[in-house]
PDB file of N, CA, C, O and CB in Angstrom:
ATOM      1  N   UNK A   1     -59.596 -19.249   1.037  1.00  0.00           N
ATOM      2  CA  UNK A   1     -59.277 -20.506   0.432  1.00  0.00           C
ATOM      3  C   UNK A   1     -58.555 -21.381   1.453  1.00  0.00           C
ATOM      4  O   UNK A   1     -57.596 -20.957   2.098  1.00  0.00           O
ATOM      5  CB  UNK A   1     -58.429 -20.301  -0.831  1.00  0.00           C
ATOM      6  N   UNK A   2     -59.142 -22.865   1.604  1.00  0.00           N
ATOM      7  CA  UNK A   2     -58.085 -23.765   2.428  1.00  0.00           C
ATOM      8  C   UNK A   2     -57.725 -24.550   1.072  1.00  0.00           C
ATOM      9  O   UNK A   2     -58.230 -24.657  -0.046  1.00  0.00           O
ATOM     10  CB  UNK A   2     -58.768 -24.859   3.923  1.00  0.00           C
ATOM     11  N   UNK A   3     -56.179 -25.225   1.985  1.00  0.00           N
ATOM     12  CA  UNK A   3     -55.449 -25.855   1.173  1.00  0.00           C
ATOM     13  C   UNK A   3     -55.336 -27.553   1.867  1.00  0.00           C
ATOM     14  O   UNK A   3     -54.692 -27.696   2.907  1.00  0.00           O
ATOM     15  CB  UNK A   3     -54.037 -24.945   1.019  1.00  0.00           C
ATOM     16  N   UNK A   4     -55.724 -28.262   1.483  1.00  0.00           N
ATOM     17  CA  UNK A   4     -55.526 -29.794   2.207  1.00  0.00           C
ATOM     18  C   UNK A   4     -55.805 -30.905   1.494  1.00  0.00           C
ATOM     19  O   UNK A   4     -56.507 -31.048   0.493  1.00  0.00           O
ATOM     20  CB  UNK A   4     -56.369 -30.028   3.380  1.00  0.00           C
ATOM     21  N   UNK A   5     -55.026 -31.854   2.272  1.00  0.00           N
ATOM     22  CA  UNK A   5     -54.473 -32.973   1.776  1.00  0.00           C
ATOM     23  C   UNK A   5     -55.084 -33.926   2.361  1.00  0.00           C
ATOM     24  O   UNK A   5     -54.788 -35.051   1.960  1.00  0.00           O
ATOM     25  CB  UNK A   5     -53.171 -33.082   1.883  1.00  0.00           C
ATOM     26  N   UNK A   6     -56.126 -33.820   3.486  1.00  0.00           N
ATOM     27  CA  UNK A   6     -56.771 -35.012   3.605  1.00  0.00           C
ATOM     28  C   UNK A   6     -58.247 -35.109   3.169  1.00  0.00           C
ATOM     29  O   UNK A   6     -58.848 -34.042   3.288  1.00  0.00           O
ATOM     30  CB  UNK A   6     -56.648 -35.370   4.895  1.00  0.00           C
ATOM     31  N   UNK A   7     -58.776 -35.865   2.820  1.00  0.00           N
ATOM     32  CA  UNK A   7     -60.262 -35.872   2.764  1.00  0.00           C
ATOM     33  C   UNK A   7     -61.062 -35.665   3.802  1.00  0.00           C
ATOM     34  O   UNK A   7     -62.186 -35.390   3.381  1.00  0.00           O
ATOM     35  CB  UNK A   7     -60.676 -36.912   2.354  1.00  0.00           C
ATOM     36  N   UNK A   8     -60.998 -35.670   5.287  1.00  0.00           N
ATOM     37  CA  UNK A   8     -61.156 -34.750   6.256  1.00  0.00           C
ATOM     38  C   UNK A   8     -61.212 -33.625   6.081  1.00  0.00           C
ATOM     39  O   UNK A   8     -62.320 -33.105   5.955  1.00  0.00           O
ATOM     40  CB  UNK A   8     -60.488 -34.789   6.975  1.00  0.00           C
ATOM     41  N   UNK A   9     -60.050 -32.859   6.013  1.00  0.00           N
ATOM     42  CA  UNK A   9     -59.557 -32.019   5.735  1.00  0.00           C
ATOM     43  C   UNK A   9     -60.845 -31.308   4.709  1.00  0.00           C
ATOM     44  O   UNK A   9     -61.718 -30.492   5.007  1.00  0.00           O
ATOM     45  CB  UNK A   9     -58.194 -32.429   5.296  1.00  0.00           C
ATOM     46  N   UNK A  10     -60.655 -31.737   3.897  1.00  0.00           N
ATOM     47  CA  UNK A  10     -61.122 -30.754   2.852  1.00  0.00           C
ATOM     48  C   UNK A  10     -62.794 -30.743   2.821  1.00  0.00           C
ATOM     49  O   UNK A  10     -63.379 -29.880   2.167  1.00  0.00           O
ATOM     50  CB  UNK A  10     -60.473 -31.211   1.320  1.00  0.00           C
ATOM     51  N   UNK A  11     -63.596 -31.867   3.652  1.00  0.00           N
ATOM     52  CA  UNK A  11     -64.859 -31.977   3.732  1.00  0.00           C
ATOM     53  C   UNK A  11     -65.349 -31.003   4.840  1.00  0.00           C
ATOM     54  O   UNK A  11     -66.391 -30.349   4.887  1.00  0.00           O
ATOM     55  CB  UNK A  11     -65.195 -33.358   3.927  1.00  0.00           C
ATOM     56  N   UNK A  12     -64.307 -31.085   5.727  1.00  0.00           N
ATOM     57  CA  UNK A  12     -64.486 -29.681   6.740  1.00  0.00           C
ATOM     58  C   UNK A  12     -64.454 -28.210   6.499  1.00  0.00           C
ATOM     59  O   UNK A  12     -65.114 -27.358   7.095  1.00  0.00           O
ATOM     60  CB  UNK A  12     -63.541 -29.672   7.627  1.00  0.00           C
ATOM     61  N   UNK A  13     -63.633 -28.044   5.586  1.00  0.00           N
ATOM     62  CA  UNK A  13     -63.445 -26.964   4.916  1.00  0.00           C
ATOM     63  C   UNK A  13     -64.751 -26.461   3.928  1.00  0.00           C
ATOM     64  O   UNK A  13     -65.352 -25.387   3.898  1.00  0.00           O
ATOM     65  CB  UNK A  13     -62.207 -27.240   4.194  1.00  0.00           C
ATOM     66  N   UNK A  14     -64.904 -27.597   3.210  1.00  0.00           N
ATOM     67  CA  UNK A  14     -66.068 -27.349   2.357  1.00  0.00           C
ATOM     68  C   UNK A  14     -67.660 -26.772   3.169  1.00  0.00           C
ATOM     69  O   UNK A  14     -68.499 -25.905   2.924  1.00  0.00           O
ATOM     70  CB  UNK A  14     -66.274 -28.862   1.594  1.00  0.00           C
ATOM     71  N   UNK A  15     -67.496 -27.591   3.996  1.00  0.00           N
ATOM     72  CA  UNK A  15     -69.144 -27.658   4.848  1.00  0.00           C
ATOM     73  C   UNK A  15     -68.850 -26.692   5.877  1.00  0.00           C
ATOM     74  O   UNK A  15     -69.617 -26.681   6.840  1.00  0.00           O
ATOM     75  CB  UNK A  15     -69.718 -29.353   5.692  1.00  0.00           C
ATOM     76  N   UNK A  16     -67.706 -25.726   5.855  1.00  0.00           N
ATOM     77  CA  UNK A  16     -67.586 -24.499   6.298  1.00  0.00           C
ATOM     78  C   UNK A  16     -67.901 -23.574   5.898  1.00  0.00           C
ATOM     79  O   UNK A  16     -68.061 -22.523   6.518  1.00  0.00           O
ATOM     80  CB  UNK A  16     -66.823 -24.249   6.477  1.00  0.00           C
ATOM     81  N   UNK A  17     -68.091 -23.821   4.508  1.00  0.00           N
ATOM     82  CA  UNK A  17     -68.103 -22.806   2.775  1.00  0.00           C
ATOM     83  C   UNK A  17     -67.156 -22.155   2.644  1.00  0.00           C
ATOM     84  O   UNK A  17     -67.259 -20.929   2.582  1.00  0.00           O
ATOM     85  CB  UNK A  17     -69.201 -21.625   2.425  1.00  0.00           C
ATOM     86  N   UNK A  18     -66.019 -22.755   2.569  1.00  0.00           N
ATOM     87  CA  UNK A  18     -64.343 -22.477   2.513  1.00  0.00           C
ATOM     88  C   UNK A  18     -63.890 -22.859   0.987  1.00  0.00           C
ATOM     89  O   UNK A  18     -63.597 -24.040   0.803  1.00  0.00           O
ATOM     90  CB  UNK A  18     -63.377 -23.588   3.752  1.00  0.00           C
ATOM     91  N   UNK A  19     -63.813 -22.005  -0.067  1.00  0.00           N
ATOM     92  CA  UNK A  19     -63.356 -22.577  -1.235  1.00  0.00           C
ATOM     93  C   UNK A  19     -61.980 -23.432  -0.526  1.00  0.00           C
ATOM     94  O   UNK A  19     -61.177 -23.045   0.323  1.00  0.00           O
ATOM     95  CB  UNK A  19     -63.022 -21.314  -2.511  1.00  0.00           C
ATOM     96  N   UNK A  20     -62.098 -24.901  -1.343  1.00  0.00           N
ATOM     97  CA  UNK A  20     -60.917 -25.614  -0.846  1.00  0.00           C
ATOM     98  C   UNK A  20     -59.860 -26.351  -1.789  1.00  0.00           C
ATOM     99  O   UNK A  20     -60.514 -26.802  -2.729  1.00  0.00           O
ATOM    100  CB  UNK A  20     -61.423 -26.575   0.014  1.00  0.00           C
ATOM    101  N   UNK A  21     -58.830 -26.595  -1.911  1.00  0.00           N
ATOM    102  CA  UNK A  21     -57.710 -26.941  -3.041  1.00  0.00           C
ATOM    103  C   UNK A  21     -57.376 -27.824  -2.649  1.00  0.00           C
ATOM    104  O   UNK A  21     -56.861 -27.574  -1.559  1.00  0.00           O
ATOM    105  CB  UNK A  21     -56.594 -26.184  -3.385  1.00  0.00           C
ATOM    106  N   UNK A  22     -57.318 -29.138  -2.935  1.00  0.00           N
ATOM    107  CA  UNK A  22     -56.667 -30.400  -2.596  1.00  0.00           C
ATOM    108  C   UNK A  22     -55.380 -30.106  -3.178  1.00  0.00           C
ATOM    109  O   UNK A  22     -55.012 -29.454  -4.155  1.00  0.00           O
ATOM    110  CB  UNK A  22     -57.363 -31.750  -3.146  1.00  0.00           C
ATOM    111  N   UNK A  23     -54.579 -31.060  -1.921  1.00  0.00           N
ATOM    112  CA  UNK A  23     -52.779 -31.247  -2.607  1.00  0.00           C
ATOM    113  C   UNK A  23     -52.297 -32.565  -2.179  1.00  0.00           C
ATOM    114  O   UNK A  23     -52.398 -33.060  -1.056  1.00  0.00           O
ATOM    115  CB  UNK A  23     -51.444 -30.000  -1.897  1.00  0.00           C
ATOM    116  N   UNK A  24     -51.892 -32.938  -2.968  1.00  0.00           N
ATOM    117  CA  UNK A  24     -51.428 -34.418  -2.973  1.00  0.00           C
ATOM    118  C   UNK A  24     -49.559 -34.602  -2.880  1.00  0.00           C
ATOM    119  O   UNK A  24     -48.907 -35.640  -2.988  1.00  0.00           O
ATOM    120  CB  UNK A  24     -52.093 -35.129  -4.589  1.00  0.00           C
ATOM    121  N   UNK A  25     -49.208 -33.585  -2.710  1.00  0.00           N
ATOM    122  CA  UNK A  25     -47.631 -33.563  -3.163  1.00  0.00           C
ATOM    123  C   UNK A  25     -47.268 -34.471  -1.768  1.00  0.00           C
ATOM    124  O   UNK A  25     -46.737 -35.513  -2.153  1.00  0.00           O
ATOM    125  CB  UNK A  25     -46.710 -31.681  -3.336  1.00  0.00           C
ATOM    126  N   UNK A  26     -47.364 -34.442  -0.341  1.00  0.00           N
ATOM    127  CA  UNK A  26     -46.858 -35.380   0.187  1.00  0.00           C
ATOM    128  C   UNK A  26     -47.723 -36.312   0.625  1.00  0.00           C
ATOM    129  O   UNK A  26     -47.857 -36.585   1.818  1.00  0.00           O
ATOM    130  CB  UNK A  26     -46.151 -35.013   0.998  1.00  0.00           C
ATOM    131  N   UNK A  27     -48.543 -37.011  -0.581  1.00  0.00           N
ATOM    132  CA  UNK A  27     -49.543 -38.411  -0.292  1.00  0.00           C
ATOM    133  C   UNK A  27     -48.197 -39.327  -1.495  1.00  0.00           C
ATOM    134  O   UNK A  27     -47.649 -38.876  -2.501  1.00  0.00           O
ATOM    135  CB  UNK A  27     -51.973 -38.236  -1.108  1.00  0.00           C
ATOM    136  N   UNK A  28     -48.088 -40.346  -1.002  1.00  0.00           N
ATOM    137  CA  UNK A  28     -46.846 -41.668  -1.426  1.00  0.00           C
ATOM    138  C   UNK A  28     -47.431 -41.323  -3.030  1.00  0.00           C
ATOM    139  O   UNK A  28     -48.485 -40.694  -3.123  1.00  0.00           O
ATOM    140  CB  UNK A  28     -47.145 -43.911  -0.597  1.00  0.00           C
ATOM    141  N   UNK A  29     -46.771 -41.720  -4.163  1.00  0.00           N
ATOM    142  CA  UNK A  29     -46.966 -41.736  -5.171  1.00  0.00           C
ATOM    143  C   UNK A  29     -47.990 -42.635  -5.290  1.00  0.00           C
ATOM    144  O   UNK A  29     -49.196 -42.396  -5.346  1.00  0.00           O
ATOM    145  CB  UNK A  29     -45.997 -41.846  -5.773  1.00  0.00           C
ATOM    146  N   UNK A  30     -47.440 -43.651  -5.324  1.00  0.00           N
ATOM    147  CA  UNK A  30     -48.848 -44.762  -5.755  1.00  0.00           C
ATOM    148  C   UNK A  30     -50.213 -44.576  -5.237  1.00  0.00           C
ATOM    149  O   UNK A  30     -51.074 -45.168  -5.887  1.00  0.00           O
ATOM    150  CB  UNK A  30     -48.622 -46.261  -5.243  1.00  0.00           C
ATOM    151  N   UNK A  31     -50.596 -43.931  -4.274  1.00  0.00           N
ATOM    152  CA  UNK A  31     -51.700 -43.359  -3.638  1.00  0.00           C
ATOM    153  C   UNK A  31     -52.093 -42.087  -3.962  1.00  0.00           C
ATOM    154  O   UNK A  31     -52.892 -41.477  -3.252  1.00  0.00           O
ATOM    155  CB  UNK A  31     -51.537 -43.368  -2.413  1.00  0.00           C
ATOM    156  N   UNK A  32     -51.487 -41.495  -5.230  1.00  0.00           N
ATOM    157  CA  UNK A  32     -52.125 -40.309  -4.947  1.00  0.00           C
ATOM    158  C   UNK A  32     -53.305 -39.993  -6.158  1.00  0.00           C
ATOM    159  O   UNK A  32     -54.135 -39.085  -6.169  1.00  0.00           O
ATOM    160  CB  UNK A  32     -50.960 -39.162  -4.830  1.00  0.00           C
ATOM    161  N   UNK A  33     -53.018 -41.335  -7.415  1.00  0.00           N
ATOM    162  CA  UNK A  33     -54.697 -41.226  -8.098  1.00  0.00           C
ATOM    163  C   UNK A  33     -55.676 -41.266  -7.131  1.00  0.00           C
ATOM    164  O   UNK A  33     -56.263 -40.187  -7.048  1.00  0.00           O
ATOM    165  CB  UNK A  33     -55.166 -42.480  -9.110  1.00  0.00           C
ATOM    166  N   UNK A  34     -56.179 -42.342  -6.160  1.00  0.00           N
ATOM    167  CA  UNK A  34     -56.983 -42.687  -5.603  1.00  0.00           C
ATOM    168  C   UNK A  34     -57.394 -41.588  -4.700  1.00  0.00           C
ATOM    169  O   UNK A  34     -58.566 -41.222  -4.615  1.00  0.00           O
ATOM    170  CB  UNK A  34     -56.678 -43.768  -5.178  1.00  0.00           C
ATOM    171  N   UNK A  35     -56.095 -40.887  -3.799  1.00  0.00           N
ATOM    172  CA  UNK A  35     -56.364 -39.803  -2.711  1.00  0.00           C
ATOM    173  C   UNK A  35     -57.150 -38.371  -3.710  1.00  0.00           C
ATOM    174  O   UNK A  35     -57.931 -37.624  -3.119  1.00  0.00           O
ATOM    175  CB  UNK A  35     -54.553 -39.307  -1.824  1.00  0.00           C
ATOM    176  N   UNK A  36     -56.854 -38.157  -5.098  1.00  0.00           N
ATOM    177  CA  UNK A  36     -57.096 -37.217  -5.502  1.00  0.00           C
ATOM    178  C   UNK A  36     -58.608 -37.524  -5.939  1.00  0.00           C
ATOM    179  O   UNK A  36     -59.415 -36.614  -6.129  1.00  0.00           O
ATOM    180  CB  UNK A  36     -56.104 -36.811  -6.365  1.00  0.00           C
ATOM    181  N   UNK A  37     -58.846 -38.544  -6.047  1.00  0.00           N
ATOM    182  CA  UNK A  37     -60.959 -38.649  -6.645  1.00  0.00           C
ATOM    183  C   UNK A  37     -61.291 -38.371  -5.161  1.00  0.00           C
ATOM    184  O   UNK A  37     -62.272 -37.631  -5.087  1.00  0.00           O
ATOM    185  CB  UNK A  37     -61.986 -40.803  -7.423  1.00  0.00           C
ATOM    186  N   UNK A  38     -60.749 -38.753  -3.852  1.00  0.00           N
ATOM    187  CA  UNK A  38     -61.144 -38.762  -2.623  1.00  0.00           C
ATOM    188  C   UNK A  38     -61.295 -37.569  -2.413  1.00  0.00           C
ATOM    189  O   UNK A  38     -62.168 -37.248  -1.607  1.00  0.00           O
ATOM    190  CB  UNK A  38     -60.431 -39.353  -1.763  1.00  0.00           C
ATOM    191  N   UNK A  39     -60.430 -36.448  -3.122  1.00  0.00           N
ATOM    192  CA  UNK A  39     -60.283 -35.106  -2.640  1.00  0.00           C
ATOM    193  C   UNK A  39     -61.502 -34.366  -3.087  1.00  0.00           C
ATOM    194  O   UNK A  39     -62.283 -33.573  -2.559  1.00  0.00           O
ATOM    195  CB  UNK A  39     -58.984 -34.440  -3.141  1.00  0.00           C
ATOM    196  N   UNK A  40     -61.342 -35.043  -4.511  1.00  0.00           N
ATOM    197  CA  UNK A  40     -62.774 -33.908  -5.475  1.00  0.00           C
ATOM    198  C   UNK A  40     -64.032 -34.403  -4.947  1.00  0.00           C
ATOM    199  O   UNK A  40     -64.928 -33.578  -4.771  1.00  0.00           O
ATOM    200  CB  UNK A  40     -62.979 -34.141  -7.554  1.00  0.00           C
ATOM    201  N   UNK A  41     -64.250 -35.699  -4.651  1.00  0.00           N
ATOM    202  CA  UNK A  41     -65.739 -36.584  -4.159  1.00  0.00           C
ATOM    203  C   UNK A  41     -65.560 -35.370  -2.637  1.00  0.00           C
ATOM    204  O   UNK A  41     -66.520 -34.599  -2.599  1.00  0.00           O
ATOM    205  CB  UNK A  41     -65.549 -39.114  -3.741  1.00  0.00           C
ATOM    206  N   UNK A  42     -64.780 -35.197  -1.768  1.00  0.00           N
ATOM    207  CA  UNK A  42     -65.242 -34.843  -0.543  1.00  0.00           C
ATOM    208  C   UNK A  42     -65.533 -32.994  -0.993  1.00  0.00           C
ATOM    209  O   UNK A  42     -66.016 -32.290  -0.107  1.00  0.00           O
ATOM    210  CB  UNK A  42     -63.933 -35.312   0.834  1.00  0.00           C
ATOM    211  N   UNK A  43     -65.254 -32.447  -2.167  1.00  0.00           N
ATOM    212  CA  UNK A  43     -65.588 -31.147  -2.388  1.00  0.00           C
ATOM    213  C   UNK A  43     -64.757 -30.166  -2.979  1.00  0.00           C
ATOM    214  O   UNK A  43     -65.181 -29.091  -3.403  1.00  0.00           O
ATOM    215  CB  UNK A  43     -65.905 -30.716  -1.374  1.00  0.00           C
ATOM    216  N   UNK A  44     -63.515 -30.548  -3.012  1.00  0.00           N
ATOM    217  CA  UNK A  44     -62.291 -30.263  -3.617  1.00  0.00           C
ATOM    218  C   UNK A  44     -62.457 -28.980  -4.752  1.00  0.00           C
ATOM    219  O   UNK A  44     -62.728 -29.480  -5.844  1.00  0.00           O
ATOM    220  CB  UNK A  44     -61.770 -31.661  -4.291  1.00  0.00           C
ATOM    221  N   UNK A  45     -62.400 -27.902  -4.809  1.00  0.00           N
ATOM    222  CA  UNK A  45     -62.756 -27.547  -6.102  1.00  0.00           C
ATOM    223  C   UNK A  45     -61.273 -27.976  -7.291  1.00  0.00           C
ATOM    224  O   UNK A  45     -61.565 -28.143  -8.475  1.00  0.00           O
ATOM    225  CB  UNK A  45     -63.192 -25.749  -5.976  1.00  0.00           C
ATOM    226  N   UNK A  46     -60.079 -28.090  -6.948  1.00  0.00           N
ATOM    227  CA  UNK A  46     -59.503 -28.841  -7.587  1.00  0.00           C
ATOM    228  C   UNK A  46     -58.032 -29.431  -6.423  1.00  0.00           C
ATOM    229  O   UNK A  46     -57.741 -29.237  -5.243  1.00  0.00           O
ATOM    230  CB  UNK A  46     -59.243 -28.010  -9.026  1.00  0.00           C
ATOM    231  N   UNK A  47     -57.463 -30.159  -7.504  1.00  0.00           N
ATOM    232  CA  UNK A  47     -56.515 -30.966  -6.279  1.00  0.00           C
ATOM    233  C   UNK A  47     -55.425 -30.734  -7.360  1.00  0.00           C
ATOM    234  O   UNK A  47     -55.664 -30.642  -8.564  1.00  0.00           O
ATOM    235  CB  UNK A  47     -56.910 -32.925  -5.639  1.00  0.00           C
ATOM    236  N   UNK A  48     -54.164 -30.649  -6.769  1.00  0.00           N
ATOM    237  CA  UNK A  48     -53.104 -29.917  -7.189  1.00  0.00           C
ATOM    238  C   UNK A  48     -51.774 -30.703  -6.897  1.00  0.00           C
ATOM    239  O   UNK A  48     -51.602 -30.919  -5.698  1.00  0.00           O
ATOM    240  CB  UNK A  48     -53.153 -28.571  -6.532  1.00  0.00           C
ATOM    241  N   UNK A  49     -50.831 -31.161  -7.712  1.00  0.00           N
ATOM    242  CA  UNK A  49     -49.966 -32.188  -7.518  1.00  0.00           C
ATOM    243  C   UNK A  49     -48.631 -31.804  -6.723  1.00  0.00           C
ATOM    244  O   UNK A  49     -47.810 -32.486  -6.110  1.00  0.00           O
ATOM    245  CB  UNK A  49     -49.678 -32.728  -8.830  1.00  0.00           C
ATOM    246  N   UNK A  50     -48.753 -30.374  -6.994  1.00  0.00           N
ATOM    247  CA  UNK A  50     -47.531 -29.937  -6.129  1.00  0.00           C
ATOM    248  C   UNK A  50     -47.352 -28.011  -5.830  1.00  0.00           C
ATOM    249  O   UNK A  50     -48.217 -27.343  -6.396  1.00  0.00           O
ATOM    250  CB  UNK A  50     -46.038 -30.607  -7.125  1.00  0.00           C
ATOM    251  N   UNK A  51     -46.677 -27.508  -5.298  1.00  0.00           N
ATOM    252  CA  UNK A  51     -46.812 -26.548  -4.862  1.00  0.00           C
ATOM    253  C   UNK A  51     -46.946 -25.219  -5.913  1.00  0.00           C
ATOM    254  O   UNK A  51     -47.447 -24.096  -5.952  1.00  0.00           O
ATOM    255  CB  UNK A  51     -45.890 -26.605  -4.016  1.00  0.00           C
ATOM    256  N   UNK A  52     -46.087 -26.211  -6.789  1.00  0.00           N
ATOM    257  CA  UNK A  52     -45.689 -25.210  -7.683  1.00  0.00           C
ATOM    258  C   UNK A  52     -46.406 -25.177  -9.190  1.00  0.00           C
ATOM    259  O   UNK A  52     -46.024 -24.510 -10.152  1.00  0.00           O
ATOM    260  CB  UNK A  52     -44.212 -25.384  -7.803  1.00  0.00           C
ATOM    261  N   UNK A  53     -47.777 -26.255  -9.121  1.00  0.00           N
ATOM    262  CA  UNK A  53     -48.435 -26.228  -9.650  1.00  0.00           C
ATOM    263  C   UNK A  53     -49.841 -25.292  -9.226  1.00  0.00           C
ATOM    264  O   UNK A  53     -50.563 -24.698 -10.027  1.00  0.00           O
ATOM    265  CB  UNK A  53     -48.344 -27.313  -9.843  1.00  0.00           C
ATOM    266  N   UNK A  54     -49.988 -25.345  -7.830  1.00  0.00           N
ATOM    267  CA  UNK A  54     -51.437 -25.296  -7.084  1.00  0.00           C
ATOM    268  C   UNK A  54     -50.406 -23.407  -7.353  1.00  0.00           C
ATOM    269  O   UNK A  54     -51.417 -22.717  -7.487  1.00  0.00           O
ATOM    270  CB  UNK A  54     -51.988 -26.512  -4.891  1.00  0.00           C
ATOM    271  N   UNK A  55     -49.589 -22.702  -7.442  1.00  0.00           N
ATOM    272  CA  UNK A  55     -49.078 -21.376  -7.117  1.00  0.00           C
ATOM    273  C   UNK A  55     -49.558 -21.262  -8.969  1.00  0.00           C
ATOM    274  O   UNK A  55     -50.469 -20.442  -9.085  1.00  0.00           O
ATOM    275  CB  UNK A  55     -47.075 -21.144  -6.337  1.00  0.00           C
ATOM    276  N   UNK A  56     -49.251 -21.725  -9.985  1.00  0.00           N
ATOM    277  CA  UNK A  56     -49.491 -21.347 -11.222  1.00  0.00           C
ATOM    278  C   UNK A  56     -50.842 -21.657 -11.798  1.00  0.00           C
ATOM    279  O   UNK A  56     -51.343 -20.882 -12.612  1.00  0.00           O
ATOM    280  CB  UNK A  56     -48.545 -21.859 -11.955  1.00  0.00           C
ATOM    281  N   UNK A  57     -51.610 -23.022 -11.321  1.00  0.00           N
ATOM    282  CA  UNK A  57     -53.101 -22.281 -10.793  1.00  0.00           C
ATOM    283  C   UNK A  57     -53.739 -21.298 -10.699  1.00  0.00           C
ATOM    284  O   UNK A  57     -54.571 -20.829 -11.476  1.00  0.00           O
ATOM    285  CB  UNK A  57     -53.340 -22.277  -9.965  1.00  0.00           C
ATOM    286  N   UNK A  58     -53.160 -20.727  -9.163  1.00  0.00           N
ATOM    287  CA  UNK A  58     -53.833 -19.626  -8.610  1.00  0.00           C
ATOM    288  C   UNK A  58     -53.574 -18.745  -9.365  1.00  0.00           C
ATOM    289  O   UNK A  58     -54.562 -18.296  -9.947  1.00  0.00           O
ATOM    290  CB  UNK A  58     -53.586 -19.264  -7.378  1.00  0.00           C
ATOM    291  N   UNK A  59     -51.990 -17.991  -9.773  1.00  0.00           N
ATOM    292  CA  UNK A  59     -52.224 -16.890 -10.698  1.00  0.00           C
ATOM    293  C   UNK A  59     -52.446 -17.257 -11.880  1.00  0.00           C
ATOM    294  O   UNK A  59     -51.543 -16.770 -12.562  1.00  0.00           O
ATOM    295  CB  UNK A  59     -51.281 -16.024 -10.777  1.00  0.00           C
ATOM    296  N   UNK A  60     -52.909 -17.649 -12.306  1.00  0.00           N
ATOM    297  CA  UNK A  60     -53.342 -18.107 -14.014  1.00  0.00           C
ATOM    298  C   UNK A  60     -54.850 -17.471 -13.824  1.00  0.00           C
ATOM    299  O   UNK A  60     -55.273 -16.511 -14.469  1.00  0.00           O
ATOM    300  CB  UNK A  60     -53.356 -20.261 -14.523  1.00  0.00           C
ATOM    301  N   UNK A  61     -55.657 -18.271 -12.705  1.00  0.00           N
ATOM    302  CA  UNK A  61     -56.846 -17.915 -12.157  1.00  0.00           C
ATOM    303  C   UNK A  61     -57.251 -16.392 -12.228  1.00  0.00           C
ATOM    304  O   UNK A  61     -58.178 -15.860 -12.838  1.00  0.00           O
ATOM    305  CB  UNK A  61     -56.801 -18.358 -10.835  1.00  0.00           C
ATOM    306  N   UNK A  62     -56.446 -15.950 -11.564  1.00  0.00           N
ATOM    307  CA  UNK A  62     -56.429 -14.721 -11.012  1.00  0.00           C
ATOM    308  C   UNK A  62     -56.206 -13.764 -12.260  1.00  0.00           C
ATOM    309  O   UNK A  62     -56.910 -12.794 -12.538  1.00  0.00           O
ATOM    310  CB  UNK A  62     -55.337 -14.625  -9.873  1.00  0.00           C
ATOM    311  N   UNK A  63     -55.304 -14.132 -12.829  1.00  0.00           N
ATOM    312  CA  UNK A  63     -55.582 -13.282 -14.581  1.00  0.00           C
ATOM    313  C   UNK A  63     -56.674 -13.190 -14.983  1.00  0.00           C
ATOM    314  O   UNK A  63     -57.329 -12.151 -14.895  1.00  0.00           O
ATOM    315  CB  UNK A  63     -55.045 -13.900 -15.886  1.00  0.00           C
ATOM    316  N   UNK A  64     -57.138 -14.393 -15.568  1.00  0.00           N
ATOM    317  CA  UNK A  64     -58.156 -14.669 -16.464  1.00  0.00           C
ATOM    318  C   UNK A  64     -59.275 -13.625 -15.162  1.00  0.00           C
ATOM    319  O   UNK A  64     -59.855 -12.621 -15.575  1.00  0.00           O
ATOM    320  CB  UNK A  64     -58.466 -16.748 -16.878  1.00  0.00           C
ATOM    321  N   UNK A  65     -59.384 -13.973 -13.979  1.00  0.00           N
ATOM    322  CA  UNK A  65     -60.589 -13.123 -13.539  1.00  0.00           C
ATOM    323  C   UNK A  65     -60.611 -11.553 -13.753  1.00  0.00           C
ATOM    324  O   UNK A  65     -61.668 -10.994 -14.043  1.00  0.00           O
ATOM    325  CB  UNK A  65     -60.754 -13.333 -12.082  1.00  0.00           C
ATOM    326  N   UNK A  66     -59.339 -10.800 -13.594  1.00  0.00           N
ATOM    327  CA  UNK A  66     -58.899  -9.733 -13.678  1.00  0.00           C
ATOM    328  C   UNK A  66     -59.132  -9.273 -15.000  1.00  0.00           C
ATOM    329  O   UNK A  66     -59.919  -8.380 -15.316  1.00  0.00           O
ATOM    330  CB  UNK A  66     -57.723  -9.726 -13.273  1.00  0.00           C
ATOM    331  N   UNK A  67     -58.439  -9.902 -15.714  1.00  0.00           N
ATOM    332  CA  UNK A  67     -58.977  -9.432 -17.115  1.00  0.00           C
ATOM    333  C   UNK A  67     -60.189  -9.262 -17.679  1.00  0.00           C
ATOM    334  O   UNK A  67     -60.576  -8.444 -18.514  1.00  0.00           O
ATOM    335  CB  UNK A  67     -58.613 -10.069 -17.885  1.00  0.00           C
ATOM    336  N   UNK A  68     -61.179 -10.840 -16.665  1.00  0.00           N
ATOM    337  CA  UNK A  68     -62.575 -10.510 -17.503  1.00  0.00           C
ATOM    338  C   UNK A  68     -63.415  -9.094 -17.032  1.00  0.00           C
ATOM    339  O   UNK A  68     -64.459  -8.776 -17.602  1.00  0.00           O
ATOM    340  CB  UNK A  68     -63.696 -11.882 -17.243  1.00  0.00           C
TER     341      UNK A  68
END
């Protein structure tokens, strides 16, 4: 898994075949609706507002797979 915050970033990752997580926590507030459609349009499988969201994500994820 990569983790990034630019739309660079994450289009490189993708066209690597890198599952990739957008994070927006240090894009300015007012920029970060716009940076986050930028994230999912460049491949994003999701974009994550802060650390401690993109961490309860992942293990939430990781349950539900385990369990199934």
């Amino acid at each position: 898994m990569a983790l990034e915050d630019s739309v660079t970033g994450v289009a490189s990752a993708v066209s690597a075949g890198i599952t990739t997580a957008g994070m927006v926590q240090f894009v300015p507030p007012g920029e970060r609706e716009d940076r986050t459609a930028q994230l999912r349009q460049a491949g994003a499988a999701w974009v994550a507002p802060s650390w401690d969201r993109l961490t309860r994500d992942t293990v939430d994820n990781t349950a539900s797979v385990v369990a199934t």
